[in-house]
C-alpha positions as a LaTeX table, in Angstrom:
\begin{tabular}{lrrr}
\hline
Residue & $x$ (\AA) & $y$ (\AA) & $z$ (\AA) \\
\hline
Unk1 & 91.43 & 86.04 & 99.94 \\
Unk2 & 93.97 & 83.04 & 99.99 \\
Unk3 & 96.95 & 83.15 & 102.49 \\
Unk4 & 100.17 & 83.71 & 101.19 \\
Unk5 & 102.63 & 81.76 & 102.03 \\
Unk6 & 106.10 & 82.59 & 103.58 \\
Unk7 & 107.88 & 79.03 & 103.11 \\
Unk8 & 108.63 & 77.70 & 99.39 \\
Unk9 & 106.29 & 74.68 & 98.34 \\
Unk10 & 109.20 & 72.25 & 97.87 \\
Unk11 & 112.62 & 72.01 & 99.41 \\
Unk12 & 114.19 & 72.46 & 96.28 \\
Unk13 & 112.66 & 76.12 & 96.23 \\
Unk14 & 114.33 & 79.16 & 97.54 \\
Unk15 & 112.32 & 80.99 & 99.78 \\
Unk16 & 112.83 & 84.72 & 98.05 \\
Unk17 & 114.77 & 87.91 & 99.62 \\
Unk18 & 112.45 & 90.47 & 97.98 \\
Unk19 & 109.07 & 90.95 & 97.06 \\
Unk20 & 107.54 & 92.80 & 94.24 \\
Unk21 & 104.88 & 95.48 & 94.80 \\
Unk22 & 101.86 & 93.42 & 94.43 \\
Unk23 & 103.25 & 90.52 & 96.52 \\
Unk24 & 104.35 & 93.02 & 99.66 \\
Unk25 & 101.20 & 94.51 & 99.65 \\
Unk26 & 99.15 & 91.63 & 99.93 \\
Unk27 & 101.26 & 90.23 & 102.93 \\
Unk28 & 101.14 & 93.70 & 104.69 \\
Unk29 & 97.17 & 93.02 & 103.78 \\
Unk30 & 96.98 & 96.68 & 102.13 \\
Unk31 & 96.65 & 97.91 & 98.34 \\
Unk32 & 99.84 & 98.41 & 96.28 \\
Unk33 & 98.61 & 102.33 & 95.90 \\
Unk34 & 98.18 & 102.36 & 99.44 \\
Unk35 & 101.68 & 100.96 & 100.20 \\
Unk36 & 103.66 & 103.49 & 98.10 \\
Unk37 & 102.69 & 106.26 & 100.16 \\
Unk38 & 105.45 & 104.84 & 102.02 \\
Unk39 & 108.46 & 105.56 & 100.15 \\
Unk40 & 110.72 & 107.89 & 100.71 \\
Unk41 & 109.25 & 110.09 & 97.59 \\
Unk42 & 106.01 & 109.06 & 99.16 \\
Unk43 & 104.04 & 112.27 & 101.04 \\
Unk44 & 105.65 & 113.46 & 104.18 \\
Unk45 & 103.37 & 112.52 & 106.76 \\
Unk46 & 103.08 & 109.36 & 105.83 \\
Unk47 & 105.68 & 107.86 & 108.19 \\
Unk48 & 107.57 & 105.37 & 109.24 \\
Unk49 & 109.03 & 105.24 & 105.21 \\
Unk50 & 109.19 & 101.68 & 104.00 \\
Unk51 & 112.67 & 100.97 & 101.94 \\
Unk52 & 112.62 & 99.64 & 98.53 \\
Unk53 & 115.08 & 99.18 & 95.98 \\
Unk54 & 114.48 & 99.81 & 92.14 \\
Unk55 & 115.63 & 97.68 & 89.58 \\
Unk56 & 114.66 & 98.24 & 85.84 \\
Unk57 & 111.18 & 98.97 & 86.18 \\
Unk58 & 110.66 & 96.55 & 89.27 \\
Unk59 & 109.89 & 97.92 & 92.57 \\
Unk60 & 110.92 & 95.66 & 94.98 \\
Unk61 & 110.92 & 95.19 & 98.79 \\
Unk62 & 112.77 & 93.15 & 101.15 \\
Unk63 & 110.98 & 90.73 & 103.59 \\
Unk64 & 112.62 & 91.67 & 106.47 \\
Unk65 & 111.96 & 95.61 & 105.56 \\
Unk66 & 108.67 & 94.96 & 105.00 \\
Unk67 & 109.01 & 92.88 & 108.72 \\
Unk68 & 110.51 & 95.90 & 110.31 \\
Unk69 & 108.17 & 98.76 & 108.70 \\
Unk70 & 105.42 & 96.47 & 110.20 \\
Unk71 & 106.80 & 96.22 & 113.55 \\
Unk72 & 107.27 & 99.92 & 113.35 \\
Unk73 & 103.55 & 100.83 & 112.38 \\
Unk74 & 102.32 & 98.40 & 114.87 \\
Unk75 & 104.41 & 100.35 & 117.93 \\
Unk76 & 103.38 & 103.89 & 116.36 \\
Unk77 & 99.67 & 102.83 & 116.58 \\
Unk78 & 99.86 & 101.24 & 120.14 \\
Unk79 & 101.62 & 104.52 & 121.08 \\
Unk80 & 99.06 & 106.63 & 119.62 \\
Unk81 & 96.32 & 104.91 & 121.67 \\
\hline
\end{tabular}
């Protein structure tokens, strides 16, 4: 699988806020079905809930979220072991 990459290709690009679905999955390295467990309407014990914001028909998740929610399932797993 190719690396995704976090920094726009020219400096005339803006590096974006939010990701969609597919896109935030692939940098978490997880399936988009997998991911949406997640959400707040996701099942309860799936936990810590990742925030996302809906527009139109767009799910969409902010990098730093998707940062945090990764730092949090990283310190729940260590803390588990």
């Amino acid at each position: 699988m190719p690396a995704v990459s976090l920094v726009p290709h020219r400096e005339s690009e803006v590096a974006p806020l939010v990701d969609d679905l597919k896109t935030a999955a692939k940098l978490a390295g997880c399936s988009d079905r997998h991911l949406r467990k997640f959400f707040a309407d996701g099942p309860a014990e799936y936990l810590p809930k990742l925030p996302v914001c809906r527009i139109g028909g767009r799910v969409l998740i902010r990098r730093s979220a998707l940062e945090a929610w990764l730092a949090a399932v990283e310190q729940q797993s260590t803390s588990q072991a």
